[in-house]
SEVEX-923184 format. One record per residue (C-alpha): residue in three letters; x, y, z. Coordinates in steps of 0.02 Angstrom, whole numbers, plus 50000, padded with zeros to 5 digits. Layout:
<site><residu>ALA</residu><c1>X</c1><c2>Y</c2><c3>Z</c3></site>
...
END
This chain:
<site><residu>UNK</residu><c1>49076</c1><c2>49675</c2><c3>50635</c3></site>
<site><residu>UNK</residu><c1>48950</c1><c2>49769</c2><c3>50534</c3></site>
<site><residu>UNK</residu><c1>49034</c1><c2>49855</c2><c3>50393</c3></site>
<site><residu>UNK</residu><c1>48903</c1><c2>49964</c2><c3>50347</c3></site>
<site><residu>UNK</residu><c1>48936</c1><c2>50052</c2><c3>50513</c3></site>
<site><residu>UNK</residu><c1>49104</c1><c2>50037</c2><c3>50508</c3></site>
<site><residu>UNK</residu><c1>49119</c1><c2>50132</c2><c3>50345</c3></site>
<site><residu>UNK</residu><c1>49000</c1><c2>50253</c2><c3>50373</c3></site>
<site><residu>UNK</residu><c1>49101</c1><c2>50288</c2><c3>50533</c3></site>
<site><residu>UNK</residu><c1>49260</c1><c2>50295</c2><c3>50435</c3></site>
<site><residu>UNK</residu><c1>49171</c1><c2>50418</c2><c3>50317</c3></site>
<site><residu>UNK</residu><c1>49110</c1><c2>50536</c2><c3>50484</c3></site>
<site><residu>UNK</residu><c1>49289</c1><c2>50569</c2><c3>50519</c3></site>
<site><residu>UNK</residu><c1>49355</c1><c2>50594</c2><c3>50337</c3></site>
<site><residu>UNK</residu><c1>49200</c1><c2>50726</c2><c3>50339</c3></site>
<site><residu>UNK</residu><c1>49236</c1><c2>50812</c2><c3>50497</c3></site>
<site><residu>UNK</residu><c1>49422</c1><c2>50835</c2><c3>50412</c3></site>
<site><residu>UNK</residu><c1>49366</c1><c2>50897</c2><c3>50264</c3></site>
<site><residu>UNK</residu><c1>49228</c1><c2>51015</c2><c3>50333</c3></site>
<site><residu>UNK</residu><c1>49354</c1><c2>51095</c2><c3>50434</c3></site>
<site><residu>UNK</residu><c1>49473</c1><c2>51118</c2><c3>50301</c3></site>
<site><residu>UNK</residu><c1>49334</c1><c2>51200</c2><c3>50185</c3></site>
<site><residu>UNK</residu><c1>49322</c1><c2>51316</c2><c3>50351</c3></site>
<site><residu>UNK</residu><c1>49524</c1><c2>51371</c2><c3>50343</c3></site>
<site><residu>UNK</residu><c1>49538</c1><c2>51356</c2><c3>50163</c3></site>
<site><residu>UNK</residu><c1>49387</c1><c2>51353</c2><c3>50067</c3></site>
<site><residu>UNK</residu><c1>49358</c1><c2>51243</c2><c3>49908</c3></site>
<site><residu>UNK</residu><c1>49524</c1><c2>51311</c2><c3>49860</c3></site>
<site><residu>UNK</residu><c1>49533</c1><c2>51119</c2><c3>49753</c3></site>
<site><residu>UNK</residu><c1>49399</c1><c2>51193</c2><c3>49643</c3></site>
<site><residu>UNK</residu><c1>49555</c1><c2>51252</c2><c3>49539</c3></site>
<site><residu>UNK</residu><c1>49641</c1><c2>51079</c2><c3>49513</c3></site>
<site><residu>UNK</residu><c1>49643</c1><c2>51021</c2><c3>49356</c3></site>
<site><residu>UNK</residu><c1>49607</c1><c2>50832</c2><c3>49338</c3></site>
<site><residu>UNK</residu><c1>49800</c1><c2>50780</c2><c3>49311</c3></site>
<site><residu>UNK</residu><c1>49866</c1><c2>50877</c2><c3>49495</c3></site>
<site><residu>UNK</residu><c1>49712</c1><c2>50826</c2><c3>49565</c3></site>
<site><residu>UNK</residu><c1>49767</c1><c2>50637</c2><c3>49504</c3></site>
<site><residu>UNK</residu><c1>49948</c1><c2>50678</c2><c3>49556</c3></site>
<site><residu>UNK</residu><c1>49907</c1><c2>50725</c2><c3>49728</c3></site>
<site><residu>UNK</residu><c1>49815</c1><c2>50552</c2><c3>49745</c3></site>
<site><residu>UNK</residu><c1>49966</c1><c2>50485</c2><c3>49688</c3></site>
<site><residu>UNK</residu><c1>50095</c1><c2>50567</c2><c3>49822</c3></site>
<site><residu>UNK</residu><c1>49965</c1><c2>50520</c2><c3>49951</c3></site>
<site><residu>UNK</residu><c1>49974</c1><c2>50342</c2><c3>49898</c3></site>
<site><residu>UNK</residu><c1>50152</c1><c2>50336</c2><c3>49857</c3></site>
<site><residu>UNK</residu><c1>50189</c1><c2>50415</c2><c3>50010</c3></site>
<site><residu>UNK</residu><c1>50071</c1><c2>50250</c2><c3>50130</c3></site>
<site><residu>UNK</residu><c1>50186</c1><c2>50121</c2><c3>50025</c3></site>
<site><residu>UNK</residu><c1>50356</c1><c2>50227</c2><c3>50067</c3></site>
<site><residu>UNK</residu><c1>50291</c1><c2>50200</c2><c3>50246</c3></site>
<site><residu>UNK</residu><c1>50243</c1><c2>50012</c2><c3>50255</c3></site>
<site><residu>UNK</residu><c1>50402</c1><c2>49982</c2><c3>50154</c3></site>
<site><residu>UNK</residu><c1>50532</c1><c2>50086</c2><c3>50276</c3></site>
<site><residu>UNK</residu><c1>50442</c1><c2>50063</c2><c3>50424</c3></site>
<site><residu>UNK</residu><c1>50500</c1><c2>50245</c2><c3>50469</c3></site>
<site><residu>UNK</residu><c1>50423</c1><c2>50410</c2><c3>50450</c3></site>
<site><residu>UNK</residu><c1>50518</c1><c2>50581</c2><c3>50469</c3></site>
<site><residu>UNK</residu><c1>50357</c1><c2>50688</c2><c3>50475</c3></site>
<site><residu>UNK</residu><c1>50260</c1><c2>50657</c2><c3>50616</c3></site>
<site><residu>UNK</residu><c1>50090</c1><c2>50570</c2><c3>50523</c3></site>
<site><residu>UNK</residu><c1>50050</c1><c2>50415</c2><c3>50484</c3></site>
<site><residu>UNK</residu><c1>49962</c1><c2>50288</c2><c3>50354</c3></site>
<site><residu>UNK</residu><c1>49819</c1><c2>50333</c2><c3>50444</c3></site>
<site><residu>UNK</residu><c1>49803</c1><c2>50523</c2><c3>50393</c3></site>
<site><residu>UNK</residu><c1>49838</c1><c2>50479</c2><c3>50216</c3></site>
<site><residu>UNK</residu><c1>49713</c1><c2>50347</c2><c3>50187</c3></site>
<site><residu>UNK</residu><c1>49587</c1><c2>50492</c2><c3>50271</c3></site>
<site><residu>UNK</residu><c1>49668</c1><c2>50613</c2><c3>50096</c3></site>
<site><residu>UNK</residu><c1>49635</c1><c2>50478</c2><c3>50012</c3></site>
<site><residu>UNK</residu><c1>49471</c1><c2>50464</c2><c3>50021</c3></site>
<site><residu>UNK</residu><c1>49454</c1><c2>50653</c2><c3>50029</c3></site>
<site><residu>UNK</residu><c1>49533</c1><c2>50680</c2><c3>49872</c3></site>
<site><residu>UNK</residu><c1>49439</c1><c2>50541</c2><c3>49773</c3></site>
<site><residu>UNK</residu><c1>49278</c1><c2>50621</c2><c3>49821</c3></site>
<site><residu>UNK</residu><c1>49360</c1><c2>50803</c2><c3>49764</c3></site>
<site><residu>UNK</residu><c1>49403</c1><c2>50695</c2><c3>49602</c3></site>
<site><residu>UNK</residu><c1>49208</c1><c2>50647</c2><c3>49593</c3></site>
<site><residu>UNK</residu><c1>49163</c1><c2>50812</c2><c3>49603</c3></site>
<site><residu>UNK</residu><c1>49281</c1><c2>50886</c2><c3>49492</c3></site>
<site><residu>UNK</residu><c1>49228</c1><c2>50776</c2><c3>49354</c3></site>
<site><residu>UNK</residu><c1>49049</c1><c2>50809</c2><c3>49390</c3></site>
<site><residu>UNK</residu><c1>49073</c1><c2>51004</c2><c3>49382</c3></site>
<site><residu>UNK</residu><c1>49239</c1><c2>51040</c2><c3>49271</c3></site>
<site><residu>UNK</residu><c1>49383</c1><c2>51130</c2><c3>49365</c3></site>
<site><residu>UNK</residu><c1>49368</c1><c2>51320</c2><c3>49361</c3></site>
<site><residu>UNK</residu><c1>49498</c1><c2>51476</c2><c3>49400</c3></site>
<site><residu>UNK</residu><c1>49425</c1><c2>51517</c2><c3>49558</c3></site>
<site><residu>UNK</residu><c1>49324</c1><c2>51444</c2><c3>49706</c3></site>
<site><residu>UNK</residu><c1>49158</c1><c2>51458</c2><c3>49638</c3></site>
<site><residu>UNK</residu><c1>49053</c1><c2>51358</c2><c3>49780</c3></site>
<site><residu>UNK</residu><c1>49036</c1><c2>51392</c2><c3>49938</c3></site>
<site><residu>UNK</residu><c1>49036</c1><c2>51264</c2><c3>50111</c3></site>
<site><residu>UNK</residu><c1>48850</c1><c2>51227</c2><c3>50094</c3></site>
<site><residu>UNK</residu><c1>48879</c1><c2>51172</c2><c3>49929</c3></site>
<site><residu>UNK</residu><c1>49034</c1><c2>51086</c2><c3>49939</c3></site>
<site><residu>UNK</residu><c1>48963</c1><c2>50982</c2><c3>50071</c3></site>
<site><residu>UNK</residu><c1>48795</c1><c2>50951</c2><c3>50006</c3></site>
<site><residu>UNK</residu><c1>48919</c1><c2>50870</c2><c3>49848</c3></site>
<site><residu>UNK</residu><c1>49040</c1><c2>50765</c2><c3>49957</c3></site>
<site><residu>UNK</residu><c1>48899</c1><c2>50683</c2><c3>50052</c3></site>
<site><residu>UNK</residu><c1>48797</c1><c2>50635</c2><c3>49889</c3></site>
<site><residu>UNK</residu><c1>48963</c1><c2>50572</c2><c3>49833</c3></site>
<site><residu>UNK</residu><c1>49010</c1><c2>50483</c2><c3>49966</c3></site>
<site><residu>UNK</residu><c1>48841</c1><c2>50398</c2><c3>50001</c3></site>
<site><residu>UNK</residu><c1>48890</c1><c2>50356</c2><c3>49829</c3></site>
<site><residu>UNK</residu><c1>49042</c1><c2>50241</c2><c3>49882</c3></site>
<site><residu>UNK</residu><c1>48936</c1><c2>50177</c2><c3>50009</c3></site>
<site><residu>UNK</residu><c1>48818</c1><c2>50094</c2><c3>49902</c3></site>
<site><residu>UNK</residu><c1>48929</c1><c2>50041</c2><c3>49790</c3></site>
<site><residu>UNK</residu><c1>49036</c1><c2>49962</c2><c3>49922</c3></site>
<site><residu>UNK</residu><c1>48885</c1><c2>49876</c2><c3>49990</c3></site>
<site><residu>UNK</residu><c1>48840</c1><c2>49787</c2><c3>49848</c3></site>
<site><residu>UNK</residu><c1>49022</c1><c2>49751</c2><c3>49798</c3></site>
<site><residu>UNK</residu><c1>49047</c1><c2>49676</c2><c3>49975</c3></site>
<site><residu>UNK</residu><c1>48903</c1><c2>49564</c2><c3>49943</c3></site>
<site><residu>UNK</residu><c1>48963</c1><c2>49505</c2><c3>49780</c3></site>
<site><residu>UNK</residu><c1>49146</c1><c2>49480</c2><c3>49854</c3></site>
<site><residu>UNK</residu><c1>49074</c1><c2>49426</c2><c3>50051</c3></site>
<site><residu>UNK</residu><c1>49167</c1><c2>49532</c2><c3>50153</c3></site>
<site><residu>UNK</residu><c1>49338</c1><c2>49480</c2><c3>50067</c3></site>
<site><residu>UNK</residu><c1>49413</c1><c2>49625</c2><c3>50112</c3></site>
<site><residu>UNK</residu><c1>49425</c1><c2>49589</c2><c3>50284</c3></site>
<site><residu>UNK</residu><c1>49546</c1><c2>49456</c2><c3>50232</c3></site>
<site><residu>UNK</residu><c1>49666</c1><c2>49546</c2><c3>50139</c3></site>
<site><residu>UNK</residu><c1>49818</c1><c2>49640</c2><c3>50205</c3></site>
<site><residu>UNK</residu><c1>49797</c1><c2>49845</c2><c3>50216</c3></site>
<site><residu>UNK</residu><c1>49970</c1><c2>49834</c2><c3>50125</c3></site>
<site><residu>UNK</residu><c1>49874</c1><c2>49753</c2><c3>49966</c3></site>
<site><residu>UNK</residu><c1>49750</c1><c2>49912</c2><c3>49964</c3></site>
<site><residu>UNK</residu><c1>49903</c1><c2>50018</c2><c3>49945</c3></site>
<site><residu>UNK</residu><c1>49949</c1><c2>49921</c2><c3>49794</c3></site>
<site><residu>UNK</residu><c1>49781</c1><c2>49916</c2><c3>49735</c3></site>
<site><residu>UNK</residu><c1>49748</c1><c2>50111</c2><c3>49771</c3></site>
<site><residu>UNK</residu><c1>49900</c1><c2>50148</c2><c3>49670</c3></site>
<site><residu>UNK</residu><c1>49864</c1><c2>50025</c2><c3>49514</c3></site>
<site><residu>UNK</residu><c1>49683</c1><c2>50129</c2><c3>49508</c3></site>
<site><residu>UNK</residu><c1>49779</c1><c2>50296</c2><c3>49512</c3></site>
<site><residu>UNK</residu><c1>49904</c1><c2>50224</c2><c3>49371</c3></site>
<site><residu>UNK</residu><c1>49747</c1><c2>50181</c2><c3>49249</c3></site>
<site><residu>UNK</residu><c1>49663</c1><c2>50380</c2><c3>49287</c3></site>
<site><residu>UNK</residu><c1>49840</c1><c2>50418</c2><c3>49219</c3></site>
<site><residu>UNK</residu><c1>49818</c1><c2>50304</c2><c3>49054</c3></site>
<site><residu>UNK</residu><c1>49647</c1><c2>50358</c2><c3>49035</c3></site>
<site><residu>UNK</residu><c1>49695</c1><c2>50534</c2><c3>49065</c3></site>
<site><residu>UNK</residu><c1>49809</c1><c2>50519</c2><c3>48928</c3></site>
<site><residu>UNK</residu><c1>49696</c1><c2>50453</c2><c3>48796</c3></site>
<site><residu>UNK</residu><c1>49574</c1><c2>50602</c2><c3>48839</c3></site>
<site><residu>UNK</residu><c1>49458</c1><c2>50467</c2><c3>48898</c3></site>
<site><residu>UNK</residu><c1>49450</c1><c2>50385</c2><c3>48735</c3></site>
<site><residu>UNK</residu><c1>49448</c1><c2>50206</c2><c3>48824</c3></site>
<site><residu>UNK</residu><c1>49403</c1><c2>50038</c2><c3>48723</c3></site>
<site><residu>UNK</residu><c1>49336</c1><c2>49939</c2><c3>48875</c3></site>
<site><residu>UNK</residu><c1>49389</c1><c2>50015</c2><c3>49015</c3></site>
<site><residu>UNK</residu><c1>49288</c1><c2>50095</c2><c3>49176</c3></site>
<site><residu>UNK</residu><c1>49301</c1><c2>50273</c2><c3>49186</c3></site>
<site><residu>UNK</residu><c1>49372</c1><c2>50404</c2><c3>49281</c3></site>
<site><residu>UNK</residu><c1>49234</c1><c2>50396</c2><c3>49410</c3></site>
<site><residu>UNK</residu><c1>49234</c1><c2>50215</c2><c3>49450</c3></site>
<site><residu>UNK</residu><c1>49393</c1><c2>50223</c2><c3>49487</c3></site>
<site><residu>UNK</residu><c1>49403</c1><c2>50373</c2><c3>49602</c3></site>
<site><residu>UNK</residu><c1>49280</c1><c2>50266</c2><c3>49695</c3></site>
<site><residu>UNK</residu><c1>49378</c1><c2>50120</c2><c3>49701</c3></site>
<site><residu>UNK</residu><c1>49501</c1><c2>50206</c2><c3>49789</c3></site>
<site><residu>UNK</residu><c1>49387</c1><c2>50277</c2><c3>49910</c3></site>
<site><residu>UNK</residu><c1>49321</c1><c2>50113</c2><c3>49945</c3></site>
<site><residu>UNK</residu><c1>49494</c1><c2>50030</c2><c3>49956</c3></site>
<site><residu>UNK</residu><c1>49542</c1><c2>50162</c2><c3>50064</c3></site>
<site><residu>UNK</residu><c1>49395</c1><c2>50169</c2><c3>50178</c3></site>
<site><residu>UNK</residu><c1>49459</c1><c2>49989</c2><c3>50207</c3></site>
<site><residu>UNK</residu><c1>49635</c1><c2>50026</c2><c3>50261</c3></site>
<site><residu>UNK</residu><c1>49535</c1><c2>50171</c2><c3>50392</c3></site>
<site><residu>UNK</residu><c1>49429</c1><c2>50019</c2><c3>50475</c3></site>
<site><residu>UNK</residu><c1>49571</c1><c2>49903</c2><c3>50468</c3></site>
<site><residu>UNK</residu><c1>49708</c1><c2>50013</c2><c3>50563</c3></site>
<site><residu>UNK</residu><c1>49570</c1><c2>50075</c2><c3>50675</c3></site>
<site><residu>UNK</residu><c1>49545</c1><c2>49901</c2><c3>50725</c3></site>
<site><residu>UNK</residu><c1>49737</c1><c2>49869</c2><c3>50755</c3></site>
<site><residu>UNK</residu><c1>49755</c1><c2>50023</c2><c3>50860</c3></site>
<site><residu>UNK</residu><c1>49616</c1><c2>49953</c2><c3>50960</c3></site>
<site><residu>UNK</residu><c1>49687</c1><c2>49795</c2><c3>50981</c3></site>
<site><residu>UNK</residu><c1>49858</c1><c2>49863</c2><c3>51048</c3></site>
<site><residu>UNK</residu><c1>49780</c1><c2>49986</c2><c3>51159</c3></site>
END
């Protein structure tokens, strides 16, 4: 188990997505405003505890797809508060790219040094609790939203997008490893 590996494997398939769909679609999320960009995180979320809770999905995807918008959208949050939102696409793919992978070498290092601090505690910890965890971070970019980011203590915006990348990334390596296991 190297986790370093493991996330930045994670990470190679949340890029290829996301390359792809700056291909079809271009950096159409240039136009989301912080609050629907926050929202989205939240159906995505809201949408992985629906599933561990019933057990049943109607639409034929999994947890697995939305931990992969998860982490997708938290580094379109990153980005968004680094350059604003604006009223068209105003980047192209080079660009767009050339941002997610600074901002999700980002996570990486922050992960590794959290995981050193907490010694791989993660691996302990149910895939069901990063749901829960996930959705408490997208509940405080909600408060902070709505004090305008006029926090008294708080972490901003930014640490926790990358929180929920990170807890995210998580629930990627640990149903990867339970599909291998059943297969």
């Amino acid at each position: 188990m190297n986790t370093k590996q493991e996330f930045e494997t994670a990470m190679d398939t949340c890029r290829t997505l996301f390359e792809k769909k700056l291909h079809d679609y271009g950096a159409s999320w240039r136009i989301l405003r912080p609050s629907s960009l926050t929202d989205q995180l939240f159906i995505k979320a809201k949408r992985i505890r629906s599933l561990e809770i019933k057990k049943i999905s109607l639409v034929d995807e999994g947890i697995l797809p939305e931990f992969i918008a998860l982490i997708n959208y938290g580094i379109v949050g990153l980005i968004q508060l680094e350059k604003g939102f604006a009223d068209s696409v105003d980047i192209d793919v080079n660009e767009a790219m050339a941002l997610y992978d600074r901002h999700a070498k980002e996570a990486l290092e922050l992960m590794l040094r959290k995981n050193h601090d907490y010694d791989e505690a993660w691996r302990n910890m149910r895939v069901s609790s990063y749901t829960d965890f996930i959705l408490t971070k997208i509940q405080r970019v909600k408060e902070i939203e709505d004090l305008d980011g006029d926090t008294l203590v708080s972490e901003g915006i930014d640490a926790n997008y990358m929180d929920i990348i990170n807890y995210a990334v998580f629930g990627v390596i640990k149903i990867n490893e339970q599909q291998q296991k059943t297969a």
